[in-house]
Biotite code that builds the C-alpha atoms (Angstrom):
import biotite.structure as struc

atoms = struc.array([
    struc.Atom([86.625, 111.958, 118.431], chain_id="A", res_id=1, res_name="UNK", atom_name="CA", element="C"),
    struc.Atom([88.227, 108.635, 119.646], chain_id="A", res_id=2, res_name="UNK", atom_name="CA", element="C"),
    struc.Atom([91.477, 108.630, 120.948], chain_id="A", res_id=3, res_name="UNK", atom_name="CA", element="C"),
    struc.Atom([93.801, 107.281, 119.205], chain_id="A", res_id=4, res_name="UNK", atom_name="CA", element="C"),
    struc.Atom([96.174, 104.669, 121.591], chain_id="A", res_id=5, res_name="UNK", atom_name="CA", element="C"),
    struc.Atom([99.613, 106.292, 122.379], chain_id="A", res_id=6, res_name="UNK", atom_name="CA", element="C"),
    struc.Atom([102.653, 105.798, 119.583], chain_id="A", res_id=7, res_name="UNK", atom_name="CA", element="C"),
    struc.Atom([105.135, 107.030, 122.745], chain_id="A", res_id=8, res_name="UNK", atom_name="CA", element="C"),
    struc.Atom([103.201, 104.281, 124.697], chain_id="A", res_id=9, res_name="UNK", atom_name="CA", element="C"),
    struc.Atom([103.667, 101.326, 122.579], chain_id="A", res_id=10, res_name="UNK", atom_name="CA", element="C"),
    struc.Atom([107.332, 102.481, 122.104], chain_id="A", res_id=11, res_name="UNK", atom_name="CA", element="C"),
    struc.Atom([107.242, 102.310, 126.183], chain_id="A", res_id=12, res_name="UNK", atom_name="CA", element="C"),
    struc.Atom([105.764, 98.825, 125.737], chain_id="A", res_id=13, res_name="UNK", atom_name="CA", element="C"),
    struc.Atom([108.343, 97.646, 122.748], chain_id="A", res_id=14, res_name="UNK", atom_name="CA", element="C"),
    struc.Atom([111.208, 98.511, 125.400], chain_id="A", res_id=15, res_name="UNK", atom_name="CA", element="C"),
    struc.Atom([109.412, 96.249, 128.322], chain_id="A", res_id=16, res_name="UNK", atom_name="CA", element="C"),
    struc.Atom([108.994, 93.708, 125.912], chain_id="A", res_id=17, res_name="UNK", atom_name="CA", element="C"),
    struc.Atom([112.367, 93.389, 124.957], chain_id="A", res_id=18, res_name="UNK", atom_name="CA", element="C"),
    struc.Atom([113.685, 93.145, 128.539], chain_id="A", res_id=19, res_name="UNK", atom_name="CA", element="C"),
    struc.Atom([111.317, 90.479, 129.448], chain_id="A", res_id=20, res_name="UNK", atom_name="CA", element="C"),
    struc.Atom([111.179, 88.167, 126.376], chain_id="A", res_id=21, res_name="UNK", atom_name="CA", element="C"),
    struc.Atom([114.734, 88.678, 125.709], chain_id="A", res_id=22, res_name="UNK", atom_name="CA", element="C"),
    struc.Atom([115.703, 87.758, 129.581], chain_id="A", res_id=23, res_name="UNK", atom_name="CA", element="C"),
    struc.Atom([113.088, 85.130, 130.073], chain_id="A", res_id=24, res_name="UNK", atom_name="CA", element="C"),
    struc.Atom([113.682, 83.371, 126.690], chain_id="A", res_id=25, res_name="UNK", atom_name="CA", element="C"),
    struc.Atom([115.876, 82.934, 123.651], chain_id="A", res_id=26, res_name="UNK", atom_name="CA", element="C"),
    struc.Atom([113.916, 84.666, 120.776], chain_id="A", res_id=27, res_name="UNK", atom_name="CA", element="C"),
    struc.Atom([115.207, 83.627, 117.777], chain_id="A", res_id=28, res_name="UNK", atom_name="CA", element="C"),
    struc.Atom([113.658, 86.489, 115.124], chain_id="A", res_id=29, res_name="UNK", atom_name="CA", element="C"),
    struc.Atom([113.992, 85.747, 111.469], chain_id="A", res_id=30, res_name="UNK", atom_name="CA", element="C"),
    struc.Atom([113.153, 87.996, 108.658], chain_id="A", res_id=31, res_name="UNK", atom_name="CA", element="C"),
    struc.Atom([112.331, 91.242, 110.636], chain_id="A", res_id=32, res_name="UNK", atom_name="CA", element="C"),
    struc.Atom([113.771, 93.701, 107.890], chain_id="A", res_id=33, res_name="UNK", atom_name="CA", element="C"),
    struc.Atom([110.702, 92.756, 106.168], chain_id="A", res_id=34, res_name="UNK", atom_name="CA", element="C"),
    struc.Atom([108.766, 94.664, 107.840], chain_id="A", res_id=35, res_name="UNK", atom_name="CA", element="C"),
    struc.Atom([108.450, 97.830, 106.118], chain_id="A", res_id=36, res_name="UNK", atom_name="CA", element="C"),
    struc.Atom([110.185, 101.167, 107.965], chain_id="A", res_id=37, res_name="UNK", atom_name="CA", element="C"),
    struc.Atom([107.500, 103.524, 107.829], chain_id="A", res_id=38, res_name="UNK", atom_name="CA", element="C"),
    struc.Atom([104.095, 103.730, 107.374], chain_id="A", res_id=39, res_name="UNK", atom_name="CA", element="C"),
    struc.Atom([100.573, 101.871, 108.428], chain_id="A", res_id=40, res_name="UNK", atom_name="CA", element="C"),
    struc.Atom([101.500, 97.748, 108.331], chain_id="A", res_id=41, res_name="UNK", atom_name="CA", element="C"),
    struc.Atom([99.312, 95.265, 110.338], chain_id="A", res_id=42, res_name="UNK", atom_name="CA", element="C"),
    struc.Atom([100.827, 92.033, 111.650], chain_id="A", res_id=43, res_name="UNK", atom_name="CA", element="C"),
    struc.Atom([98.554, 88.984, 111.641], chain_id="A", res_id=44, res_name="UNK", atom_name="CA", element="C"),
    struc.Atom([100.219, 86.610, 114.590], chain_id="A", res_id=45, res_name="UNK", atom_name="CA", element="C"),
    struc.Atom([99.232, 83.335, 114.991], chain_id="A", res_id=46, res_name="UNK", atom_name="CA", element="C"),
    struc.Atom([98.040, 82.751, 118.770], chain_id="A", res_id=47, res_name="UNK", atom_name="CA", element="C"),
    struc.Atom([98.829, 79.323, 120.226], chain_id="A", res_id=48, res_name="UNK", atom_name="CA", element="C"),
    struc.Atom([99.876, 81.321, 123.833], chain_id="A", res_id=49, res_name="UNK", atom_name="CA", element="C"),
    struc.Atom([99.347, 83.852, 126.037], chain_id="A", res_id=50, res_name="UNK", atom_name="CA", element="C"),
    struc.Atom([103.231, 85.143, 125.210], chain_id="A", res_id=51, res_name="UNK", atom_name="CA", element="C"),
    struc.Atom([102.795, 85.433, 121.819], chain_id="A", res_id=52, res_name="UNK", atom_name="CA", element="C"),
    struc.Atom([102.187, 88.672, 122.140], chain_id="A", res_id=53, res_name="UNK", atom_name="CA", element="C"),
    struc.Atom([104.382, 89.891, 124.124], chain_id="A", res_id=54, res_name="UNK", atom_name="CA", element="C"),
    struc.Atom([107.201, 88.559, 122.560], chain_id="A", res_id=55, res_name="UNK", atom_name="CA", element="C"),
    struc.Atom([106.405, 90.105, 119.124], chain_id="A", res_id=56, res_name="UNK", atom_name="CA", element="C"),
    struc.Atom([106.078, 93.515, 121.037], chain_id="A", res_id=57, res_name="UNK", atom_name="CA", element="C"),
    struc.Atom([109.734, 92.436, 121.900], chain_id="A", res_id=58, res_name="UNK", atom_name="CA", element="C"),
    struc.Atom([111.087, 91.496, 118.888], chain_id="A", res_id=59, res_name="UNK", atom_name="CA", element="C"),
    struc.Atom([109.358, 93.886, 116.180], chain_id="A", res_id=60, res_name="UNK", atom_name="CA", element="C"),
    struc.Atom([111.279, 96.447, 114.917], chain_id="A", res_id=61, res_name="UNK", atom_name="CA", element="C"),
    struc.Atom([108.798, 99.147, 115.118], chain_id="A", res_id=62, res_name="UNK", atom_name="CA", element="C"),
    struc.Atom([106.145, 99.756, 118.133], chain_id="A", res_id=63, res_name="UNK", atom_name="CA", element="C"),
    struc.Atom([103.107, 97.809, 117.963], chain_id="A", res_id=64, res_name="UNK", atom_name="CA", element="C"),
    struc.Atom([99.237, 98.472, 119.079], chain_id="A", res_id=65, res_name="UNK", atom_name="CA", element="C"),
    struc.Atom([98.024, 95.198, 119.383], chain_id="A", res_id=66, res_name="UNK", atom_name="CA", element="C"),
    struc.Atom([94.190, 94.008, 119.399], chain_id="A", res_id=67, res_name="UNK", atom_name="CA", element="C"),
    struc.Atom([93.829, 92.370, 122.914], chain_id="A", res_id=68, res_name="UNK", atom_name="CA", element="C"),
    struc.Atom([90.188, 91.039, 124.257], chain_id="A", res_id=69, res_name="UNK", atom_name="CA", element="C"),
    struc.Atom([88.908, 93.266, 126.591], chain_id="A", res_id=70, res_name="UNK", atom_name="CA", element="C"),
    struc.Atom([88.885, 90.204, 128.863], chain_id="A", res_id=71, res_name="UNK", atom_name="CA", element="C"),
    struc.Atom([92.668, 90.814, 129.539], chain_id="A", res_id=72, res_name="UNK", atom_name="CA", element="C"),
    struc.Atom([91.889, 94.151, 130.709], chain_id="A", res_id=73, res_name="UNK", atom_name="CA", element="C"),
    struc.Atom([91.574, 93.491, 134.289], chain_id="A", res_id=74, res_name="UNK", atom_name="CA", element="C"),
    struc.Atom([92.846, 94.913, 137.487], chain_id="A", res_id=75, res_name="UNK", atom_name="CA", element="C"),
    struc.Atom([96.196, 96.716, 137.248], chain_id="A", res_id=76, res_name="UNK", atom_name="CA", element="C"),
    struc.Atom([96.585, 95.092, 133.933], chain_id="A", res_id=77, res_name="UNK", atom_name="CA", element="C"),
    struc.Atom([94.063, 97.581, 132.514], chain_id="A", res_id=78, res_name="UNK", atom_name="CA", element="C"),
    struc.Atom([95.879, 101.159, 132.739], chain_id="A", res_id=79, res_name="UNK", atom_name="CA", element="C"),
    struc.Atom([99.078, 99.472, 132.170], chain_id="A", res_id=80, res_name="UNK", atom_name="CA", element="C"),
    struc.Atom([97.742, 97.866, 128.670], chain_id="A", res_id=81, res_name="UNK", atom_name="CA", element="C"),
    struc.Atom([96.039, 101.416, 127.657], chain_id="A", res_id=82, res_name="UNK", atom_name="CA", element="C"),
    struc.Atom([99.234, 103.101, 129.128], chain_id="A", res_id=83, res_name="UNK", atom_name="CA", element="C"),
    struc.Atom([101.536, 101.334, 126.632], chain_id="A", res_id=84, res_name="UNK", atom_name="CA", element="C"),
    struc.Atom([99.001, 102.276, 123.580], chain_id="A", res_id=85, res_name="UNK", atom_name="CA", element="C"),
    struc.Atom([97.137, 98.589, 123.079], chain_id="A", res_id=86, res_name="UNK", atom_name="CA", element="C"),
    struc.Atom([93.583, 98.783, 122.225], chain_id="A", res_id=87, res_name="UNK", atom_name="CA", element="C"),
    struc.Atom([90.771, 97.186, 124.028], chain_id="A", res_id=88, res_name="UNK", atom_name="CA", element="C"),
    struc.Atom([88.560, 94.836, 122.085], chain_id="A", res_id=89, res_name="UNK", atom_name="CA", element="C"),
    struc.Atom([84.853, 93.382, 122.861], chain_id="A", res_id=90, res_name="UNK", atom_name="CA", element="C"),
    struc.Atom([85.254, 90.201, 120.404], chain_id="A", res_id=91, res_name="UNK", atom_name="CA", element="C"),
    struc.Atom([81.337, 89.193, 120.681], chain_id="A", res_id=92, res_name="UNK", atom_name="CA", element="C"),
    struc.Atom([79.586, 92.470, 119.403], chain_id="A", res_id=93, res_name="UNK", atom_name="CA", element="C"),
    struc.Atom([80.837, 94.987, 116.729], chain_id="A", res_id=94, res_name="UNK", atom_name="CA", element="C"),
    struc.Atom([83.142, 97.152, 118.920], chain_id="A", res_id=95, res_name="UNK", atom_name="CA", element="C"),
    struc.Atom([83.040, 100.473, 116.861], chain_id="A", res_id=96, res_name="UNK", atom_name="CA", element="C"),
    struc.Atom([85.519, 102.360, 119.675], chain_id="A", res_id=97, res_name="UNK", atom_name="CA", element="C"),
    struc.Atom([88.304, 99.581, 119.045], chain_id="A", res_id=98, res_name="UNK", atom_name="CA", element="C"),
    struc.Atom([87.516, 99.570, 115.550], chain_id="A", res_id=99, res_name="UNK", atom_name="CA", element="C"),
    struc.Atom([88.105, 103.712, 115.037], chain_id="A", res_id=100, res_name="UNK", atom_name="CA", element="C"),
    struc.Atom([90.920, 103.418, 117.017], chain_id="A", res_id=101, res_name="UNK", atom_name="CA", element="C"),
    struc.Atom([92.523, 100.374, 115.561], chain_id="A", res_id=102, res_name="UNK", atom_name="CA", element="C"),
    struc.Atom([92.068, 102.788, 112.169], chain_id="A", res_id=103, res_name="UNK", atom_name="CA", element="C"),
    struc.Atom([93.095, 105.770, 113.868], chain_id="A", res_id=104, res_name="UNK", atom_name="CA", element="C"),
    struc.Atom([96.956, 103.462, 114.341], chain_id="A", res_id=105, res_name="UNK", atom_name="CA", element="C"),
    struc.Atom([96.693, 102.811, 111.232], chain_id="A", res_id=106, res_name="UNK", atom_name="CA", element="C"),
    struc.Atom([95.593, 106.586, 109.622], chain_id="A", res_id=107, res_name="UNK", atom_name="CA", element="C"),
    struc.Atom([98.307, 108.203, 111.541], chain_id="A", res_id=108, res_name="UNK", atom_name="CA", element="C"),
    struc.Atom([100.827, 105.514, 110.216], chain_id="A", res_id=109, res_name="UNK", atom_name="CA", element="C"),
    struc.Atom([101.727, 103.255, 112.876], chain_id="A", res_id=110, res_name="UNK", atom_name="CA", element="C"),
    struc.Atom([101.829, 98.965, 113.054], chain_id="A", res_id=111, res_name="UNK", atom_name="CA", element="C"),
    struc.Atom([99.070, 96.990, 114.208], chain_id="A", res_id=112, res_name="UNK", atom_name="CA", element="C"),
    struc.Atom([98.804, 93.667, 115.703], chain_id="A", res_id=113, res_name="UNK", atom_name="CA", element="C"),
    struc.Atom([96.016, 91.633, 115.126], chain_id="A", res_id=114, res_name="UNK", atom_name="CA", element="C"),
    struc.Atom([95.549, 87.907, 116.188], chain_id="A", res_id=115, res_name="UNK", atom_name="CA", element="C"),
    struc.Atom([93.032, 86.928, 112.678], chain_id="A", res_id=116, res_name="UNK", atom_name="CA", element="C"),
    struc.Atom([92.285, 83.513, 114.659], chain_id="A", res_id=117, res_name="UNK", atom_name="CA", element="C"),
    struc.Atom([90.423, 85.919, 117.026], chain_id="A", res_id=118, res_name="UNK", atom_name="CA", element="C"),
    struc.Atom([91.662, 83.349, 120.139], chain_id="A", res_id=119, res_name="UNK", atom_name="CA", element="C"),
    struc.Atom([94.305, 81.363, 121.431], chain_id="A", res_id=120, res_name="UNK", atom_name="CA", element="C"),
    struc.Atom([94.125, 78.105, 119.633], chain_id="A", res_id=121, res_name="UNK", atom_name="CA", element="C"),
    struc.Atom([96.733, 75.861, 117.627], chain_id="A", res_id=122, res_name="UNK", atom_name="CA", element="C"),
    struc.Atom([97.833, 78.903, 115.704], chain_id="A", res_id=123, res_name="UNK", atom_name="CA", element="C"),
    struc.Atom([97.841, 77.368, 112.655], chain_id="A", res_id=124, res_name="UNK", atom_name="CA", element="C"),
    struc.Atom([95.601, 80.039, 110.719], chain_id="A", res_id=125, res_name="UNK", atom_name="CA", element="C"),
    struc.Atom([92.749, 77.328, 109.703], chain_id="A", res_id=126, res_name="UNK", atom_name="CA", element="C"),
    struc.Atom([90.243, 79.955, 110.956], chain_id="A", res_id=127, res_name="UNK", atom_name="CA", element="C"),
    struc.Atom([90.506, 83.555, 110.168], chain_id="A", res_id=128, res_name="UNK", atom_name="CA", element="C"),
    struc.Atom([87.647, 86.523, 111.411], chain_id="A", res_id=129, res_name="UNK", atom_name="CA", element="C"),
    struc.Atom([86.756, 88.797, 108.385], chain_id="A", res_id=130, res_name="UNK", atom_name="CA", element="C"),
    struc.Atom([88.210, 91.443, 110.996], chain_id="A", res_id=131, res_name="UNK", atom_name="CA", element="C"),
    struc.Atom([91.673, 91.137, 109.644], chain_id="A", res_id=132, res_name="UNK", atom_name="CA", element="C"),
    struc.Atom([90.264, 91.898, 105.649], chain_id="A", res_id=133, res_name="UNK", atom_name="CA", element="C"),
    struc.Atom([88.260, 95.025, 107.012], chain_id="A", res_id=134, res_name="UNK", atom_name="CA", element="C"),
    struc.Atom([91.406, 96.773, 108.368], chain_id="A", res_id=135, res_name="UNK", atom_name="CA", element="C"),
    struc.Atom([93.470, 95.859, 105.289], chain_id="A", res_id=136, res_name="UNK", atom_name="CA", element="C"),
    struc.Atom([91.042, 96.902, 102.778], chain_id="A", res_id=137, res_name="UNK", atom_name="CA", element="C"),
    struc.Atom([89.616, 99.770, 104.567], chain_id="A", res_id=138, res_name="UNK", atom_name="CA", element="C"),
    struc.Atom([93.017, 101.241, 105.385], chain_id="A", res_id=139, res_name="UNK", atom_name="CA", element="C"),
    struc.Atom([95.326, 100.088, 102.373], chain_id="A", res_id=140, res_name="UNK", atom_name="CA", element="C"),
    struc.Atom([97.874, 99.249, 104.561], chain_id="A", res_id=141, res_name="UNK", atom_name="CA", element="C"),
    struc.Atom([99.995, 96.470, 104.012], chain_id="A", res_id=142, res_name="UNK", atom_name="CA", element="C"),
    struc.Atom([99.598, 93.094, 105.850], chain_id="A", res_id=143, res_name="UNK", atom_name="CA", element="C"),
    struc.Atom([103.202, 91.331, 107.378], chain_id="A", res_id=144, res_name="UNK", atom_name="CA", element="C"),
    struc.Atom([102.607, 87.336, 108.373], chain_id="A", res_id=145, res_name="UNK", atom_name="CA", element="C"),
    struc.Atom([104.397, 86.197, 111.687], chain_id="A", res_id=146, res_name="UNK", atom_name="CA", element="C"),
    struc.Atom([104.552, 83.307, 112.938], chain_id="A", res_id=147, res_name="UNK", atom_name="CA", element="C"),
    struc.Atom([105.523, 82.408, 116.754], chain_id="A", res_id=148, res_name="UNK", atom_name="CA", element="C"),
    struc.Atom([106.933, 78.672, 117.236], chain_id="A", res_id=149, res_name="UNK", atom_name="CA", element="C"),
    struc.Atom([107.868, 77.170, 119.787], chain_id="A", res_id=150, res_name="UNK", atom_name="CA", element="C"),
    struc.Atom([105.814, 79.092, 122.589], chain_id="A", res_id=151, res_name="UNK", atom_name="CA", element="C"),
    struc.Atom([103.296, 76.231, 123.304], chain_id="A", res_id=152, res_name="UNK", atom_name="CA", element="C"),
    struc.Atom([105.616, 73.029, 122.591], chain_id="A", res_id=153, res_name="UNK", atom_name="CA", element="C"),
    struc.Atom([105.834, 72.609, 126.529], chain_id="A", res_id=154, res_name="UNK", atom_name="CA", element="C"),
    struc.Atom([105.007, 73.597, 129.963], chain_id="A", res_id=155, res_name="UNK", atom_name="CA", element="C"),
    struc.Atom([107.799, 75.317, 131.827], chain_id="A", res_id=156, res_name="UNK", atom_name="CA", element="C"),
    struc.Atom([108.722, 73.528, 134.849], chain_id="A", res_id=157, res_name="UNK", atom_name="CA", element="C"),
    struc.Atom([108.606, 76.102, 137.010], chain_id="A", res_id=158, res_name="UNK", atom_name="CA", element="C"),
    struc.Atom([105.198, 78.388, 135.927], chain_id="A", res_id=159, res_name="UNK", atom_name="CA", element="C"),
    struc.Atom([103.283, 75.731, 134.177], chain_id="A", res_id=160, res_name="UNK", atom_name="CA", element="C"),
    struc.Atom([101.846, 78.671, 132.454], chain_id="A", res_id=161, res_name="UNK", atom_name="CA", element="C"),
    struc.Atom([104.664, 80.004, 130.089], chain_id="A", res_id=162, res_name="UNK", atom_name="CA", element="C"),
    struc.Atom([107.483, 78.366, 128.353], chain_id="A", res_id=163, res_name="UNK", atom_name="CA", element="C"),
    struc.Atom([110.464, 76.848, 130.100], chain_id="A", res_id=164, res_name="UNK", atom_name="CA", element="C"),
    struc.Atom([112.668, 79.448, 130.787], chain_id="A", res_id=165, res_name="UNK", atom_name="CA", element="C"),
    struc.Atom([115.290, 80.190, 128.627], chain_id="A", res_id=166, res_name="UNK", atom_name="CA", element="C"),
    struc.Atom([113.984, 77.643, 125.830], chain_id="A", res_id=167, res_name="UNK", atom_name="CA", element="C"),
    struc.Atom([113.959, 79.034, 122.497], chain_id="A", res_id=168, res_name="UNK", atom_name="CA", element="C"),
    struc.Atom([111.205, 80.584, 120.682], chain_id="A", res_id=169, res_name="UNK", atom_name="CA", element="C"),
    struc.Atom([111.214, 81.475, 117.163], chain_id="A", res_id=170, res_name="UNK", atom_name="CA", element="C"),
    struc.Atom([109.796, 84.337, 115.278], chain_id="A", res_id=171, res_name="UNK", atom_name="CA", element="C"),
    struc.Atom([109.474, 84.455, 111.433], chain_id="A", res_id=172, res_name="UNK", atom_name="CA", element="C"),
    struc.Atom([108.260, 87.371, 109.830], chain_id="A", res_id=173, res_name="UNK", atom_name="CA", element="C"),
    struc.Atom([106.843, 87.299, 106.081], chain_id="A", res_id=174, res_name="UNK", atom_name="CA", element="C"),
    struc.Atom([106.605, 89.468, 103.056], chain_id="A", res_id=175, res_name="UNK", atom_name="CA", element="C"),
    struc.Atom([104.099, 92.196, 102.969], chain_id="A", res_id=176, res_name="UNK", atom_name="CA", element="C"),
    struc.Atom([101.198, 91.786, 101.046], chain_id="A", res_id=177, res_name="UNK", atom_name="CA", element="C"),
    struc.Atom([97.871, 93.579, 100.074], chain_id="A", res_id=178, res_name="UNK", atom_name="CA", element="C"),
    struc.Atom([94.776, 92.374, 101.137], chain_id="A", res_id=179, res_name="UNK", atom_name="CA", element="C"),
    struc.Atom([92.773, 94.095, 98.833], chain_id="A", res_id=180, res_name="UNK", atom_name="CA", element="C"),
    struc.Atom([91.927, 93.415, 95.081], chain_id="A", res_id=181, res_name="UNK", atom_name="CA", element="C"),
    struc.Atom([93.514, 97.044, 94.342], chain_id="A", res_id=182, res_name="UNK", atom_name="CA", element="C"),
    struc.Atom([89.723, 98.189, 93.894], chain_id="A", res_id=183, res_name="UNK", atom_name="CA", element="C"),
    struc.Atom([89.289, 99.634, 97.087], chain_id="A", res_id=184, res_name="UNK", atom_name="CA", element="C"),
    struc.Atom([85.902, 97.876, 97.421], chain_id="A", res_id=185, res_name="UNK", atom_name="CA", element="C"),
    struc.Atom([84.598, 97.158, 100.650], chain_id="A", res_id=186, res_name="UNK", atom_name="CA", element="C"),
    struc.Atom([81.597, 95.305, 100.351], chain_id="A", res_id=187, res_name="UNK", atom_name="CA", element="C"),
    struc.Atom([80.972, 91.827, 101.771], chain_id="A", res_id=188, res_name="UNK", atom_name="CA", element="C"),
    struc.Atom([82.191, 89.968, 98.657], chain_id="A", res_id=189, res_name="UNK", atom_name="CA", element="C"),
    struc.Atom([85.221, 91.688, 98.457], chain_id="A", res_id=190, res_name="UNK", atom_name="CA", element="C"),
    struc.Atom([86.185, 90.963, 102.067], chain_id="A", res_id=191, res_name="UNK", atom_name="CA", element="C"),
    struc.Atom([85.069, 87.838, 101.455], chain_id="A", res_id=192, res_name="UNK", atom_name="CA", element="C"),
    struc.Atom([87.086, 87.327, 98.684], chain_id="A", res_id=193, res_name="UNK", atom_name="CA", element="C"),
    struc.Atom([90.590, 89.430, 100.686], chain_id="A", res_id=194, res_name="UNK", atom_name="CA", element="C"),
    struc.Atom([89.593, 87.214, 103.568], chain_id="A", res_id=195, res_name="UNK", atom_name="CA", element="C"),
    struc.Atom([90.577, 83.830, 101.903], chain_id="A", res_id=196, res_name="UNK", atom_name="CA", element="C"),
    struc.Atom([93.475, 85.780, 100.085], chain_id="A", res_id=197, res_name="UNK", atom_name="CA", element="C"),
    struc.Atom([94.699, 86.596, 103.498], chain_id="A", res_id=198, res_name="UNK", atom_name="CA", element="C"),
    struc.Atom([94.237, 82.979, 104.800], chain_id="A", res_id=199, res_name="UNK", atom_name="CA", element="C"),
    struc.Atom([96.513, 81.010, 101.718], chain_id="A", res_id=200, res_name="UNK", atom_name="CA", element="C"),
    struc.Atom([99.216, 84.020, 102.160], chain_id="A", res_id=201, res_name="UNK", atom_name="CA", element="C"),
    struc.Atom([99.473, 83.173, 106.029], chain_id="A", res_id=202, res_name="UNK", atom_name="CA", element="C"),
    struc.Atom([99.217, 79.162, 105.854], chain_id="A", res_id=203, res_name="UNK", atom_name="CA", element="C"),
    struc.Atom([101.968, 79.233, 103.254], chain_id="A", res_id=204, res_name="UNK", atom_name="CA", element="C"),
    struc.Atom([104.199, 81.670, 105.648], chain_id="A", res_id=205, res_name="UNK", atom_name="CA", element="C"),
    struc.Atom([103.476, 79.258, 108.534], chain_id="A", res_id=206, res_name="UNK", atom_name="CA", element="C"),
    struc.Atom([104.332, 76.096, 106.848], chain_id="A", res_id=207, res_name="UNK", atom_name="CA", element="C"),
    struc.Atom([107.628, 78.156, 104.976], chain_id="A", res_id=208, res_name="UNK", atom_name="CA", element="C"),
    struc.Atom([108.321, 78.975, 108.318], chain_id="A", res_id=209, res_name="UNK", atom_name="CA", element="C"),
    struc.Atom([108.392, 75.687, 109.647], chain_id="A", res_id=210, res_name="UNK", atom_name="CA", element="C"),
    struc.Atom([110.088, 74.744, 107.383], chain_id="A", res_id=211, res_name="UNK", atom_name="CA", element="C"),
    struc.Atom([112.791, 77.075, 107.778], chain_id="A", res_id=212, res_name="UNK", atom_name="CA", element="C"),
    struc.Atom([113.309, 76.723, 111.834], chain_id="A", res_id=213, res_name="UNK", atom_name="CA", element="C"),
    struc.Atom([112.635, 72.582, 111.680], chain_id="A", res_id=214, res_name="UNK", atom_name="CA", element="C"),
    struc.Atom([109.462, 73.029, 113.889], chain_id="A", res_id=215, res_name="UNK", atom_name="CA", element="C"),
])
């Protein structure tokens, strides 16, 4: 039996979050109401910087397990990512622990944050893993597109590393959508098929949201 990452945790981490991104920065959240109250949701994030994460731990309105690269896990950073319930990921093999536990979030009803571009690069969704499809189809649960501007427009003057300080950075989330074709298949056509679904509903959200907050 897996363990399944900590709901209290991630509520832990939610709380951190919004002391830090809301006292470093000026998060500007539009459209959170969209995400649904209850029940198993996955956000797909675009990934241009290291605080993108973070800052949608900060700003969501329900606790979020997020899908980090076991990379990240080092040090002291290790029991403190595990302690607020985010689940460890080896991106170059098929990592079936992450995978049953990134289900087990999502059996047991809670949010998951996935980054579909699979790294940090201009976050503009132009490549998405087949990762993303799997957990939609396989779990039914609805997907929620959010897009992070504004993190990677410039270095911060004082930690070249994160934003400037106090500089505003917007997050937009989308409407929910399925994945899925409604058939419940899960073989490679159909995520396939739910994969390139899933890419035109999140380019369209990014460029909407652009459009939106003039970025």
């Amino acid at each position: 039996m897996t363990d399944v990452p900590s709901l209290r945790g991630a509520e832990v981490g939610r709380r951190i979050g919004v002391g830090l991104m809301y006292g470093l920065w000026k998060p500007r959240v539009l459209g959170s109401w969209r995400v649904p109250a209850g029940g198993p949701v996955i956000l797909a994030v675009n990934h241009s910087h290291n605080i993108d994460g973070p800052m949608v731990m900060g700003v969501a309105p329900r606790p979020t397990h997020f899908l980090i690269k076991k990379e990240a896990f080092i040090g002291p950073l290790a029991p403190f990512l595990t302690g607020i319930g985010q689940v460890k990921v080896d991106r170059h093999s098929t990592d079936r622990t992450a995978i049953a536990r990134a289900l087990g979030v999502l059996e047991q009803g809670g949010v998951l944050g996935i980054f579909p571009e699979g790294t940090r690069g201009e976050g503009d969704f132009a490549s998405i893993r087949a990762g993303l499809a799997y957990f939609a189809v396989r779990s039914g649960a609805p997907i929620v597109p959010v897009a992070v501007l504004g993190s990677s427009d410039r270095p911060g003057r004082l930690i070249k590393a994160l934003p400037p300080l106090r500089s505003r950075v917007d997050v937009v989330f989308g409407d929910p959508f399925d994945a899925g074709d409604g058939s419940g298949r899960r073989t490679r056509k159909a995520l396939d098929e739910a994969t390139a679904r899933i890419q035109k509903q999140l380019t369209a959200h990014l460029e909407n949201a652009r459009r939106l907050t003039g970025r």
